[in-house]
OpenMM code with the backbone's topology and positions (N, CA, C; nanometers):
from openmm import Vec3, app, unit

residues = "UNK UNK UNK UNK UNK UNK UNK UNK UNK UNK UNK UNK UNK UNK UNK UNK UNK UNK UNK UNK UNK UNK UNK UNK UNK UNK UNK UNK UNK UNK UNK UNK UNK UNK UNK UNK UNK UNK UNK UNK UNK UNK UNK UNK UNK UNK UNK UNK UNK UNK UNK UNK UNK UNK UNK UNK UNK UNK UNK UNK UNK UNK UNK UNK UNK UNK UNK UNK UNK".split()
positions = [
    Vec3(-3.8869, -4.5150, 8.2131),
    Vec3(-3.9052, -4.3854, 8.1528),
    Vec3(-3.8070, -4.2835, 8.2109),
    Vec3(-3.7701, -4.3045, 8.3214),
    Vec3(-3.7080, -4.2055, 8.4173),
    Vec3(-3.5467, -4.2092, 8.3513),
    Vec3(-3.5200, -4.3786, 8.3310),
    Vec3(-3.3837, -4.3698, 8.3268),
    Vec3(-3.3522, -4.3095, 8.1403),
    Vec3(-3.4672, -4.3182, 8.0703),
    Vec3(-3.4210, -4.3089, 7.9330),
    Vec3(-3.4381, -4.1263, 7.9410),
    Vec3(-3.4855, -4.0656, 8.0274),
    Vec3(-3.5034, -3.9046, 8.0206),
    Vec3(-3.3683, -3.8737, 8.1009),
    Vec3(-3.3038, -3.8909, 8.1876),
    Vec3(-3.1732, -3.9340, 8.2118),
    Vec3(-3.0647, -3.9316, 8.1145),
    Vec3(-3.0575, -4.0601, 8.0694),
    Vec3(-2.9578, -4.0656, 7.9624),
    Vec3(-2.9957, -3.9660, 7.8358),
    Vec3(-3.0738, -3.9206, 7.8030),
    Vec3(-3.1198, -3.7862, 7.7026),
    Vec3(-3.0527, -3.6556, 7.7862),
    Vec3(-3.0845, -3.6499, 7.8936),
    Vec3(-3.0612, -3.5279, 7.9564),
    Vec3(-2.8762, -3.5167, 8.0097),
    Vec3(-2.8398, -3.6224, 8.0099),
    Vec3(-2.6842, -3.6595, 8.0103),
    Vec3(-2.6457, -3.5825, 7.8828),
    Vec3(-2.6610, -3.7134, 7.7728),
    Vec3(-2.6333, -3.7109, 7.6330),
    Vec3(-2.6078, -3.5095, 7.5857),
    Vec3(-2.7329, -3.4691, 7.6103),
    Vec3(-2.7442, -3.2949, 7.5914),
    Vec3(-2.6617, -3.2402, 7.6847),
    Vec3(-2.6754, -3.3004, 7.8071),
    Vec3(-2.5147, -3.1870, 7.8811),
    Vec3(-2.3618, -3.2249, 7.8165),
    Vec3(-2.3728, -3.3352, 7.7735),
    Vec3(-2.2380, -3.3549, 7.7871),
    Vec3(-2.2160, -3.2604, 7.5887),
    Vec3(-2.3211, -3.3285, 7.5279),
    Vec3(-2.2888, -3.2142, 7.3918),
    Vec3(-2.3072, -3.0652, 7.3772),
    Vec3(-2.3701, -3.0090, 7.4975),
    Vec3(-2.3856, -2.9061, 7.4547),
    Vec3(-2.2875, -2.8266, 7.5609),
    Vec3(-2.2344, -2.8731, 7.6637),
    Vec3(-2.1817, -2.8217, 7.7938),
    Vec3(-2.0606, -2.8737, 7.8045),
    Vec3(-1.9952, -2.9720, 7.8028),
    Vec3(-1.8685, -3.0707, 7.8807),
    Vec3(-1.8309, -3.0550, 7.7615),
    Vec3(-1.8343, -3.0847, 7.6436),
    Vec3(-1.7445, -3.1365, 7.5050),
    Vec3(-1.6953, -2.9999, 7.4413),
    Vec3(-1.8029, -2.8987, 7.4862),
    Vec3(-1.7583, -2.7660, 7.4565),
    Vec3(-1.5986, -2.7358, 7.5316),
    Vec3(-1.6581, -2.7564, 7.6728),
    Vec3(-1.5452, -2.6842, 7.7906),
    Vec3(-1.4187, -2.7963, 7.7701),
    Vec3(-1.4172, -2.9629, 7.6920),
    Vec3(-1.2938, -2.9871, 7.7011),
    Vec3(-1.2429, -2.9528, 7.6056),
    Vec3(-1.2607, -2.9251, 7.4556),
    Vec3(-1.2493, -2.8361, 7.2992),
    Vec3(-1.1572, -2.7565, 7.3203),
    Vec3(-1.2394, -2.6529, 7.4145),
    Vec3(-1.1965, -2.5143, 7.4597),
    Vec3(-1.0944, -2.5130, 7.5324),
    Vec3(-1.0455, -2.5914, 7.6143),
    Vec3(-0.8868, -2.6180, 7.7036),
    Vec3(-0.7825, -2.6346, 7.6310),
    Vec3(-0.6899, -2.5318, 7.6224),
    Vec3(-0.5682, -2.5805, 7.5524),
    Vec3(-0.5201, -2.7156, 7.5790),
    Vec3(-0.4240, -2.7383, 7.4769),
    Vec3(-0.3823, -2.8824, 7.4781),
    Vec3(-0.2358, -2.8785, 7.5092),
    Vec3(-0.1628, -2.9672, 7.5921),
    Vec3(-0.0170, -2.9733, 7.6167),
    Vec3(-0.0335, -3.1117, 7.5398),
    Vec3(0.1364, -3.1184, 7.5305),
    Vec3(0.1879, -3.2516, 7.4360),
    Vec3(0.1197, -3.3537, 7.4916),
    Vec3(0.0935, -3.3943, 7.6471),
    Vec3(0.0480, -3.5152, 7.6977),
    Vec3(-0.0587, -3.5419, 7.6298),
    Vec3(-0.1371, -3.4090, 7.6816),
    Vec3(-0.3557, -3.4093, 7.6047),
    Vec3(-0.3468, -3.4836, 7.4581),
    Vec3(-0.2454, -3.3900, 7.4162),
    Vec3(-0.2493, -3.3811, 7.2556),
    Vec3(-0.2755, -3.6107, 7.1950),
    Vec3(-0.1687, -3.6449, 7.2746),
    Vec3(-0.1328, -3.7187, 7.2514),
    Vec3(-0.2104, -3.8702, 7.3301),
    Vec3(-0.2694, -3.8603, 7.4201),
    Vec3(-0.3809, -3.9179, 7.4836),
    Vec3(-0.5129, -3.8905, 7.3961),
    Vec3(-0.5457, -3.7815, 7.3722),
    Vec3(-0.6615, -3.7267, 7.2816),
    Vec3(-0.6160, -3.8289, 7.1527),
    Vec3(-0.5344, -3.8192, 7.0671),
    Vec3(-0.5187, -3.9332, 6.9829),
    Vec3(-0.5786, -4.0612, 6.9580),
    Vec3(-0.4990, -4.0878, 7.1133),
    Vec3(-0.5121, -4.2622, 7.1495),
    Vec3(-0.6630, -4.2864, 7.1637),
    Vec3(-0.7415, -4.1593, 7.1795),
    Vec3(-0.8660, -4.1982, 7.2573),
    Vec3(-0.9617, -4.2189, 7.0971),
    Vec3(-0.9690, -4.0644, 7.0434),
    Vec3(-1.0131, -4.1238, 6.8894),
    Vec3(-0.9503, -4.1969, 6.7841),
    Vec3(-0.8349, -4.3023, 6.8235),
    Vec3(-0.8180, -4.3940, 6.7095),
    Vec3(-0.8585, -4.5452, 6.7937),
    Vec3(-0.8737, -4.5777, 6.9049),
    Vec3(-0.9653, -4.6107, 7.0163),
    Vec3(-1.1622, -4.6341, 6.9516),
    Vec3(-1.1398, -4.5225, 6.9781),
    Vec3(-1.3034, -4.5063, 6.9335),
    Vec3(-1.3152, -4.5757, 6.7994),
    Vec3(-1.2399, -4.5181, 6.6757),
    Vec3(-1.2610, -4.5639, 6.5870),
    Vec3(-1.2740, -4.7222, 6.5216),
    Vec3(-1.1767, -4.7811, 6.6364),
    Vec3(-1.1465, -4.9167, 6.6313),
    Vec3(-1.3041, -4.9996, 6.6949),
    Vec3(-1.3309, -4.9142, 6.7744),
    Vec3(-1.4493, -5.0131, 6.8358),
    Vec3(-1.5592, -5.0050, 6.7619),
    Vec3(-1.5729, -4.8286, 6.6843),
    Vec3(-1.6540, -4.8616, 6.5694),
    Vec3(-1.6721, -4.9453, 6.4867),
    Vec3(-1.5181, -4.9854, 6.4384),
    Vec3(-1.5594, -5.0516, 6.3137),
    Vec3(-1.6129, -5.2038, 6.3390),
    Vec3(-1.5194, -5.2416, 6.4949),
    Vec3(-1.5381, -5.4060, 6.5493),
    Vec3(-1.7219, -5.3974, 6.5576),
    Vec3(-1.7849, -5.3042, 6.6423),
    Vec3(-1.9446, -5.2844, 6.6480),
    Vec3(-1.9942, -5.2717, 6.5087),
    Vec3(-1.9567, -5.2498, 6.4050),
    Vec3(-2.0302, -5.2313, 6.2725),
    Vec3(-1.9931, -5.3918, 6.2205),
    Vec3(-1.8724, -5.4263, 6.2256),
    Vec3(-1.8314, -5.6103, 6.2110),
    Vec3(-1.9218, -5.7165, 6.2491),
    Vec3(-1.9385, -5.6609, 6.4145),
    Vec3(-2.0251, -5.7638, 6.4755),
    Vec3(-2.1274, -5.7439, 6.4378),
    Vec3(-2.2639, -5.6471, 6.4340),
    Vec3(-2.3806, -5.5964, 6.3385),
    Vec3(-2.3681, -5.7354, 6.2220),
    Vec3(-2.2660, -5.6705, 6.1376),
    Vec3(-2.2868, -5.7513, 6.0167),
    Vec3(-2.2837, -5.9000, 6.0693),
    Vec3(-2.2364, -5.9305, 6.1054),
    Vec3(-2.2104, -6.1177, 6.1638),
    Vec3(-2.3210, -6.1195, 6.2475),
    Vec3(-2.3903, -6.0731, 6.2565),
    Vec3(-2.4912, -6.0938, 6.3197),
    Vec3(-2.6423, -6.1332, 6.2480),
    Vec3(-2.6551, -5.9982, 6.1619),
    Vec3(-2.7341, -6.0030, 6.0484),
    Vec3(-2.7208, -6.1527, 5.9574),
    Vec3(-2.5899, -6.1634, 5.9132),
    Vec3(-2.5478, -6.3249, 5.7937),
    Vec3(-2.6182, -6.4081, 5.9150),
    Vec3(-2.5568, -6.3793, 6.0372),
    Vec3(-2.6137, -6.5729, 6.0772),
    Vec3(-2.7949, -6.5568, 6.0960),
    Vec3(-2.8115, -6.4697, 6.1330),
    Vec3(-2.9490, -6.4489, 6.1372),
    Vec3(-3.0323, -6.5048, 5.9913),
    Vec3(-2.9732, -6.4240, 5.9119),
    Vec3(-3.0568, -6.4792, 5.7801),
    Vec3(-3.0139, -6.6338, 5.7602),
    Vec3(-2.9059, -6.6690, 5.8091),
    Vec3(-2.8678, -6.8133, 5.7511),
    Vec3(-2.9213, -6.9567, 5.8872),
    Vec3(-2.9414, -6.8840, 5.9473),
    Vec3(-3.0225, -6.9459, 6.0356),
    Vec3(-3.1811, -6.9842, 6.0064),
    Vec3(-3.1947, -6.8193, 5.9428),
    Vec3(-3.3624, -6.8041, 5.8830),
    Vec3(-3.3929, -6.9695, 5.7754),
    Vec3(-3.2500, -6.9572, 5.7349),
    Vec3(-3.2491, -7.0456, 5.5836),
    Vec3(-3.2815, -7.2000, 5.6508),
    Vec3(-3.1890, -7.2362, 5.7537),
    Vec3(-3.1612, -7.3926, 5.7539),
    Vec3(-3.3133, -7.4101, 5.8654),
    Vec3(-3.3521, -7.2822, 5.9013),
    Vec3(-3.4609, -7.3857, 5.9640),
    Vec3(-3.6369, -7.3725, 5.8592),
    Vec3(-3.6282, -7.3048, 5.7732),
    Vec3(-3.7387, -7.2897, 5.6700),
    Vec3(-3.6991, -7.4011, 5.6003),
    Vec3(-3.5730, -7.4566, 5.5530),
    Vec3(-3.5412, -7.6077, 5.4963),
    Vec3(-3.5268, -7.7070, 5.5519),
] * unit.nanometer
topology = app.Topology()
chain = topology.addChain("A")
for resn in residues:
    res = topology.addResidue(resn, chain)
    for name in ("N", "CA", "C"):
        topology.addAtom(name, app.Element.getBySymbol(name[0]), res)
């Protein structure tokens, strides 16, 4: 219980406090350009985590299949 009020109480500092104050920092060419790498990064692992989900789900149901037959 302790650790999931924790990670809630993280989660809210970092959105309502930290993500503000790094927003708010101007950006030099380096930031600019690291900041990039980081959300096309992110995006990539999204889509691999939404991939694996799905491959997960098919074998699940097809698993469901060969052992009900």
């Amino acid at each position: 219980m302790f650790r999931r009020w924790m990670t809630e109480c993280m989660r809210w500092l970092y959105d309502l406090y930290i993500l503000p104050q790094i927003e708010g920092r101007p950006m030099d060419d380096g930031d600019a350009s690291r900041a990039a790498l980081f959300w096309d990064a992110r995006a990539v692992l999204a889509f691999y985590a939404v991939q694996g989900f799905r491959l997960g789900v098919r074998t699940g149901l097809a698993l469901g299949r060969e052992l009900e037959g």
